[in-house]
C-alpha positions as CSV (number, residue, x, y, z in Angstrom):
1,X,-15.0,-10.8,-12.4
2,X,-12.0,-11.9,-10.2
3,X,-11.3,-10.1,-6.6
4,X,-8.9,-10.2,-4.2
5,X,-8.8,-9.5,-0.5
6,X,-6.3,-8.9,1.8
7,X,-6.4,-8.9,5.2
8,X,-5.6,-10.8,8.3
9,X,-8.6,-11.0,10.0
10,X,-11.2,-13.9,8.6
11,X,-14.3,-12.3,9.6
12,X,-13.4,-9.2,7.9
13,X,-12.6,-11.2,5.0
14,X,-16.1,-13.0,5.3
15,X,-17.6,-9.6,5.0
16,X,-16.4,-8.3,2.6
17,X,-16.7,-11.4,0.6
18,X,-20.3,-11.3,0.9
19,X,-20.6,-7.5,-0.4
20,X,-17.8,-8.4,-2.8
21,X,-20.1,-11.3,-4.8
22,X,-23.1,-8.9,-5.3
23,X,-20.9,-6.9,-7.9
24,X,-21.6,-9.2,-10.5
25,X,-24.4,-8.2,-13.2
26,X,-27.0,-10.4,-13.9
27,X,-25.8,-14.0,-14.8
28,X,-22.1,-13.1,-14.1
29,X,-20.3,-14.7,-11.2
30,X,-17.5,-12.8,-8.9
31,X,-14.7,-15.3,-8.1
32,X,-13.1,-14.0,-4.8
33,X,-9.4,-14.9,-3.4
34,X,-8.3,-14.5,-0.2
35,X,-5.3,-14.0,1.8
36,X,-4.3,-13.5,5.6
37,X,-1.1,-11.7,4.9
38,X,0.3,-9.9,2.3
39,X,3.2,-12.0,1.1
40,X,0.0,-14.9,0.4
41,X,-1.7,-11.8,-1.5
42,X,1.4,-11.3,-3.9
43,X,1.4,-15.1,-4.3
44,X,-2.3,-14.6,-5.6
45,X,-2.1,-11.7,-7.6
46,X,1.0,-13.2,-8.8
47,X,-0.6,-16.5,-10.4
48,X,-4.0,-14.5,-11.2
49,X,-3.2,-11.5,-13.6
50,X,-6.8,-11.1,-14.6
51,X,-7.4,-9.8,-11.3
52,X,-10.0,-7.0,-11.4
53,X,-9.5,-5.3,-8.2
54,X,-7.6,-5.9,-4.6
55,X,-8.9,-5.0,-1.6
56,X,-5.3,-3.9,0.8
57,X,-6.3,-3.8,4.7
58,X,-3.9,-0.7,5.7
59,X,-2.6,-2.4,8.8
60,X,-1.2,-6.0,8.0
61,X,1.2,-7.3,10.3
62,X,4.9,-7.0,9.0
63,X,3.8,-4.2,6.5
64,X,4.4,-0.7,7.7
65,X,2.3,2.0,6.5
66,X,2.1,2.1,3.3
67,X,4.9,-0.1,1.7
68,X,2.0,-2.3,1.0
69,X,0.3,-0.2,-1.3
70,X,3.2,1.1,-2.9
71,X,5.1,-2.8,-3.8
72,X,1.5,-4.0,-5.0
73,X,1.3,-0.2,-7.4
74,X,4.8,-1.4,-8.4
75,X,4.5,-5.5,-9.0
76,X,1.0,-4.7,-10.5
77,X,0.5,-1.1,-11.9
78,X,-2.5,-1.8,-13.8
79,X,-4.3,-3.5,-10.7
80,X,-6.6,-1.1,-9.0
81,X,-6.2,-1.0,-5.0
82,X,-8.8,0.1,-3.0
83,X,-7.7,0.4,0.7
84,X,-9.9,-0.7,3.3
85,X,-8.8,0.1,7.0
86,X,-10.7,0.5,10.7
87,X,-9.0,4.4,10.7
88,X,-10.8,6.7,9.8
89,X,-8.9,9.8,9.8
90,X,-9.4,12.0,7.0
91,X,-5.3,13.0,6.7
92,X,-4.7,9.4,6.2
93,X,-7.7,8.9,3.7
94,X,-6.5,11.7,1.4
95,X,-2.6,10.9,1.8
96,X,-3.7,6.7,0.7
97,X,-5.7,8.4,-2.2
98,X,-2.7,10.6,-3.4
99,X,-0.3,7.7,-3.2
100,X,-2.5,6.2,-6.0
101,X,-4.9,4.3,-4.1
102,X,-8.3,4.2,-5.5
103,X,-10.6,4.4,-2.7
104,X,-10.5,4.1,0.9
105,X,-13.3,2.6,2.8
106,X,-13.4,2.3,6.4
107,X,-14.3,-1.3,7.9
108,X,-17.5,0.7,9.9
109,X,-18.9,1.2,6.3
110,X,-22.3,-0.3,6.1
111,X,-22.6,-2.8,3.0
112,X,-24.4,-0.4,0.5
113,X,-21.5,2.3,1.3
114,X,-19.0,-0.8,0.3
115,X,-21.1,-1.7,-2.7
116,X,-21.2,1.6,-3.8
117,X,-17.6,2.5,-3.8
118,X,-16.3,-0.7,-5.3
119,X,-19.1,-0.7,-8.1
120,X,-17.4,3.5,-8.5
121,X,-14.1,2.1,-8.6
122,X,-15.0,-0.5,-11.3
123,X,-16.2,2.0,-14.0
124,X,-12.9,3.9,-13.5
125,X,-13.9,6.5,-10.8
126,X,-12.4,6.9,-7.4
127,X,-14.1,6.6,-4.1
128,X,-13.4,10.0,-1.9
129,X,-15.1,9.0,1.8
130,X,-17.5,11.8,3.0
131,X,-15.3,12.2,6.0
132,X,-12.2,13.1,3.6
133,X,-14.2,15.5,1.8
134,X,-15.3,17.1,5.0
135,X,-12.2,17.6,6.3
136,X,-10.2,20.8,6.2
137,X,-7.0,20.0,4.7
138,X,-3.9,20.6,6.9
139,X,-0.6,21.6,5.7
140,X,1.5,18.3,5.3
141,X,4.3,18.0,8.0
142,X,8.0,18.1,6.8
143,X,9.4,14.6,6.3
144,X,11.7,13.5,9.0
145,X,15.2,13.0,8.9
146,X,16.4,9.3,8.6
147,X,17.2,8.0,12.7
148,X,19.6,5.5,12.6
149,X,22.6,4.5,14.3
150,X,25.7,5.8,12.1
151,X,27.7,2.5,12.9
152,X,24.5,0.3,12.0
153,X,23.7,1.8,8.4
154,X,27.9,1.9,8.1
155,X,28.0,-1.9,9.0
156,X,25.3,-2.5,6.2
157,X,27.4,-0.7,3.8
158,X,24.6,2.3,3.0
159,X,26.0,5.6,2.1
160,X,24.4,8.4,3.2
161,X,22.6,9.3,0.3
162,X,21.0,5.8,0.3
163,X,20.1,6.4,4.0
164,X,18.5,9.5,2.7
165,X,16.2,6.9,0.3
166,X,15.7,4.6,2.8
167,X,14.4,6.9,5.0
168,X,12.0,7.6,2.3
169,X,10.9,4.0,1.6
170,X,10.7,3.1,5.4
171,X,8.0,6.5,4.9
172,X,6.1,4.4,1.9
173,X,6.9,7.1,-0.8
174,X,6.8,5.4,-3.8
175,X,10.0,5.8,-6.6
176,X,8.3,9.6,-8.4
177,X,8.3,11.1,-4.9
178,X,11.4,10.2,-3.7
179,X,13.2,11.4,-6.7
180,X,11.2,14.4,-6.4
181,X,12.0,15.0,-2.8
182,X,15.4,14.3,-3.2
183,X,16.1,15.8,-7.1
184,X,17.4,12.6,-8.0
185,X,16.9,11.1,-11.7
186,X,14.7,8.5,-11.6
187,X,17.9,6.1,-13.0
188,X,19.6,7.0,-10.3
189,X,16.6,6.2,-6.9
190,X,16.3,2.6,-8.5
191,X,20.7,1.9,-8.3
192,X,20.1,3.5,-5.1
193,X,17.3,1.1,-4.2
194,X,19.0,-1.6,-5.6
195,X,22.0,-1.3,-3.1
196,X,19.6,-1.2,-0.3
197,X,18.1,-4.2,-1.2
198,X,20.6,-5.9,-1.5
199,X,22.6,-4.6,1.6
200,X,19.4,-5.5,3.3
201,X,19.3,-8.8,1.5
202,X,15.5,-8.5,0.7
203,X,14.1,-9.1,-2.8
204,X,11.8,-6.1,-2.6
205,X,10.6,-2.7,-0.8
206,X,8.5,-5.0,1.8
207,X,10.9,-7.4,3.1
208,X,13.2,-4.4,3.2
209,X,11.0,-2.0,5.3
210,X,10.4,-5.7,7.5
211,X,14.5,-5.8,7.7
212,X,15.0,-2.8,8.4
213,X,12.8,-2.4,11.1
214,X,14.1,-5.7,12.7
215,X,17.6,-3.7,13.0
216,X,16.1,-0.7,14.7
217,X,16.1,1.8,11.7
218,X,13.2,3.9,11.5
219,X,12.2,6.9,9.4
């Protein structure tokens, strides 16, 4: 078995590593990989496509929201995620699972909790926390408008309909939703995406949420 954490904080890494080895039956070892940021994490999942999970800290620097989540669903869709964040809201526990996340476990989780949801999400389940459960589910708020300066997204060449996706991406909605929200063709959001990219000169939906935010544009 072959695991892969994310996160920029070693001693949450050291945790975890130490539930993460006791998933192994008897006489099977757990290889575990680490990474501080997420660029070193695509590296690894990148060179090790035998991976059988990744554990995604929500809140790694550079990465808003959850652009991480969706780039690693998109570079990897057969790789389960399993999010793993010190919020514990239950809003942002059911919205993570809906994006396709497969659990969501919050860093105050004792090691049994941990054990137990990673051993669910293994045999193909998915790990609901108690506290989402709980919770009475509140009507979603409208997405906002994209707020940008009509000059800046001008200068970068983006038409208005691409600022329309882009506001979307910068939100972490993967490609479905934004053709969805938008009643786009699915053909169409990725020549969209494309042009943002490149107008952005990124290479993919991270270093283009990273750009964009370094030039003030915000969903």
């Amino acid at each position: 078995m072959k695991v892969l954490i994310i996160d920029d904080h070693e001693m949450v890494r050291d945790g975890l590593r130490h539930v993460v080895e006791q998933l192994g039956a008897p006489g099977e070892s757990v290889m575990v990989l680490q990474a501080g940021d997420y660029a070193r994490g695509v590296d690894i999942a990148s060179q090790n496509r035998d991976l059988d999970l990744v554990l995604l800290d929500f809140n790694l620097p550079n990465v808003e929201g959850f652009a991480a989540l969706v780039d690693l669903q998109e570079r990897f869709p057969e790789l389960p995620v399993v999010i793993v964040s010190g919020q514990d809201d239950p809003d942002l526990m059911r919205e993570t699972l809906e994006r396709g996340a497969l659990g969501f476990i919050p860093k105050t989780s004792n090691g049994s909790v941990i054990l137990h949801a990673l051993r669910l999400v293994l045999s193909g389940g998915t790990y609901v926390p108690r506290e989402a459960m709980a919770a009475a589910r509140r009507p979603a708020a409208p997405q906002p408008a994209m707020r940008a300066p009509d000059e800046a997204l001008s200068r970068l060449g983006i038409t208005p309909r691409q600022a329309d996706v882009l506001a979307l991406m910068l939100a972490g909605k993967p490609n479905k939703v934004i053709c969805r929200e938008l009643n786009l063709a699915e053909g169409t959001v990725k020549t969209h995406i494309a042009a943002i990219l490149k107008a952005l000169n990124a290479s993919n939906r991270v270093e283009a949420v990273i750009a964009a935010s370094r030039l003030g544009l915000k969903a």
